[in-house]
N, C-alpha and C positions, 0 to 999 in steps of 0.2 A: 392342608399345607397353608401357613400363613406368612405372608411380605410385609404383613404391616400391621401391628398390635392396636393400633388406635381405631380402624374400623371390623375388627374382627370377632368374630365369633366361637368360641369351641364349646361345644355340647361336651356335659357331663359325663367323662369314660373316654372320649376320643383322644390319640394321638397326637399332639401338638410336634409338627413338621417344619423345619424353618432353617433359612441360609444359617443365622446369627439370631443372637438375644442382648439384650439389653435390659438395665432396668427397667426401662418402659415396657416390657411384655410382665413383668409378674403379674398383674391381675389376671394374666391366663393359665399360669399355672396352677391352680387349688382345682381347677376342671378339669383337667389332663391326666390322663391314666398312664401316662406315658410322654417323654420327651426325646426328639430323635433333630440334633442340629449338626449340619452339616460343618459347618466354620467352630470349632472349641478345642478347650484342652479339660482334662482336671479340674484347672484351675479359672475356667472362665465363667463368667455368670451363670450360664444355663447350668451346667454341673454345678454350681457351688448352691443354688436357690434350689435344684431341685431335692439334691440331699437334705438340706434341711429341712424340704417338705415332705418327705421322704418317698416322693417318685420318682420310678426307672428313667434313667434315660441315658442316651448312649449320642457324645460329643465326638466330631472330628471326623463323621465322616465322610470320605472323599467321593464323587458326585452321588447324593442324596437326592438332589433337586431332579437329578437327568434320569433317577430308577424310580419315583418311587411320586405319583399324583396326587391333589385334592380326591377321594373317595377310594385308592389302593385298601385293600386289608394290610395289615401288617400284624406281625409280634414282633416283642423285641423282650431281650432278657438284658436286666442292668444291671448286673450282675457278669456275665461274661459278653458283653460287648454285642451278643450277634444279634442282627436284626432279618430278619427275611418277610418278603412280601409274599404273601398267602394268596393276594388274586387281584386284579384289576377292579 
């Protein structure tokens, strides 16, 4: 889970977790196997950069932050919307 792109880190394959995106996060996206933002539509940054990098990720959804930690397993299919957490 990350709050702030400028000191952050994501290992290659991980998850990228996050309230919101901005342009200032795309250097994190190419290492993210995955993107799961709590704050989006469609049409907002995170969806739209990750399509064209062409990884899953699933926008808008309502408390992310409150289910779901820095080291949770999770899947997510970006493709039909559903995300589930696999384990603590």
């Amino acid at each position: 889970m990350i709050d702030n792109p400028a000191n952050a880190k994501l290992e290659q394959g991980e998850i990228l977790i996050a309230e919101y995106t901005d342009p200032g996060w795309i250097m994190l996206f190419p290492a993210a196997s995955g993107i799961l933002v709590e704050r989006g539509s469609l049409l907002s940054h995170s969806a739209i950069v990750s399509r064209e990098l062409g990884i899953p990720a699933v926008v808008g959804i309502t408390g992310l932050l409150d289910n779901i930690k820095t080291g949770d397993m999770v899947e997510l299919d970006g493709t039909t919307g559903v995300v589930r957490k696999i384990s603590n």
